[in-house]
N, C-alpha and C positions, 0 to 999 in steps of 0.2 A: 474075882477074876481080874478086876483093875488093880489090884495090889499084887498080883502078878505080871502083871504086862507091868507095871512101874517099874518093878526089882527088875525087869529082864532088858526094859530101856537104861536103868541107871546102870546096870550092868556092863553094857554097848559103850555107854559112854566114856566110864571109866577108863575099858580098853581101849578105845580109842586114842583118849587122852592123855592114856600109858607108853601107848607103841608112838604116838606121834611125840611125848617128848623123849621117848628114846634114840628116836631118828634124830631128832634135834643134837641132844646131845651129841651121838657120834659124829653129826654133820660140826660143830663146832669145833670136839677134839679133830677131826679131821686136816680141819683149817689152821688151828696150832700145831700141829705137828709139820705140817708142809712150812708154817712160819719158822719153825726151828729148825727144819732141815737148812732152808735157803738163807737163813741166818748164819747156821755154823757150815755154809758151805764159803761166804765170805773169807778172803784171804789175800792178805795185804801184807806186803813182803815191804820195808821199810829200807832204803840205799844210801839214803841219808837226809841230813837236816840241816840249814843254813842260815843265819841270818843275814842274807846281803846287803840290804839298805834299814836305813831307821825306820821302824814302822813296820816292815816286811819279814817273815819265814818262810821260804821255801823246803817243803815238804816232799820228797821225791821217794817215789814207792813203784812197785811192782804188783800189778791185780794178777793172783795164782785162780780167782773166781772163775766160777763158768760163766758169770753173766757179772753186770756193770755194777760197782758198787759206789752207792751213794752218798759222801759225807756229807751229814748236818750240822756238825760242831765242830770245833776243837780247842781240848782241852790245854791248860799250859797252869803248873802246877807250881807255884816254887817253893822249893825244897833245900833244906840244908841237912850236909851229912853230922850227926852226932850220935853219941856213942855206937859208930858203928852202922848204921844204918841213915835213909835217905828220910830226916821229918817233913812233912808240907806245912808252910807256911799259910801260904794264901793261894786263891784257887780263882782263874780267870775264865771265860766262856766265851768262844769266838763264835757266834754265831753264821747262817749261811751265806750271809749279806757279807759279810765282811771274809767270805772263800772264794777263789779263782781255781777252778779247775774240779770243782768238787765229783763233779760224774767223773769215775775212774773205769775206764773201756775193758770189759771182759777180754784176760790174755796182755794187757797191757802193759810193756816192760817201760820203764822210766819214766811213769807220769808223775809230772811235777803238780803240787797242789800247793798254792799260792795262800798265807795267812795276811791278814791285817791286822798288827797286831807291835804295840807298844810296848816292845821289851825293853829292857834295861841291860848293857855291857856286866860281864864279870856274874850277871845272876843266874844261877845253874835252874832251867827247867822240867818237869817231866812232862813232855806231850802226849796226850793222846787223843785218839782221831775217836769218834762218833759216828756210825751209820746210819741212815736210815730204817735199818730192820734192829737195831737197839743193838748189834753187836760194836763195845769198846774195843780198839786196839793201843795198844799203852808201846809206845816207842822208843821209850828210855828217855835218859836223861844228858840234858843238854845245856852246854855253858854258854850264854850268848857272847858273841863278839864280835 
């Protein structure tokens, strides 16, 4: 009789421990899925790229987001055109310390996003911006002057 109550306890448990990581799991996909919605709902409309002082890029974009999008980087890539296409060189990382403006206001036409950042006249870069939720936007490519 106790080798029956064992099997019908270990049996309980098993189920248990089946339906509760199942919840689990869904509770997880659940959470990724909402992350990739509001990932790829991110959208940053780019107006253009300057470099007005030594040291400085301004970065001027339009948030098409329904809600605020947050830069933590930015990228600046340099690149030379050969046979035909754009090679990278070397590869710099601007961290958020060194961004002005990085909150960009959901519905925001013309915010400027301010870099610090040592560029060199005449060297063609390719920016790209960093979010917060891991979505890259890649800006094109840009000749400092």
């Amino acid at each position: 009789m106790s080798a029956v109550a064992g099997a019908v306890f270990l049996v309980i448990i098993m189920i248990t421990l089946t339906v509760g990581l199942m919840f689990w799991s869904l509770s997880v996909q659940r959470e990724m899925t909402d992350l990739d919605i509001r990932r790829m709902s991110q959208d940053l409309e780019v107006n253009g790229v300057s470099f007005p002082a030594a040291g400085q890029v301004d970065i001027n974009v339009t948030n098409l987001s329904p809600e605020a999008v947050h830069v933590i980087a930015v990228w600046f890539v340099v690149v030379v055109f050969s046979n035909g296409r754009w090679v990278p060189v070397a590869h710099y990382r601007v961290g958020e310390d060194h961004i002005s403006g990085a909150w960009v206001p959901d519905n925001q036409p013309w915010h400027v996003i301010t870099v610090r950042f040592s560029w060199h006249a005449g060297v063609t870069y390719a920016i790209e911006l960093v979010t917060d939720l891991g979505r890259v936007f890649h800006l094109g490519y840009y000749t400092a002057s």
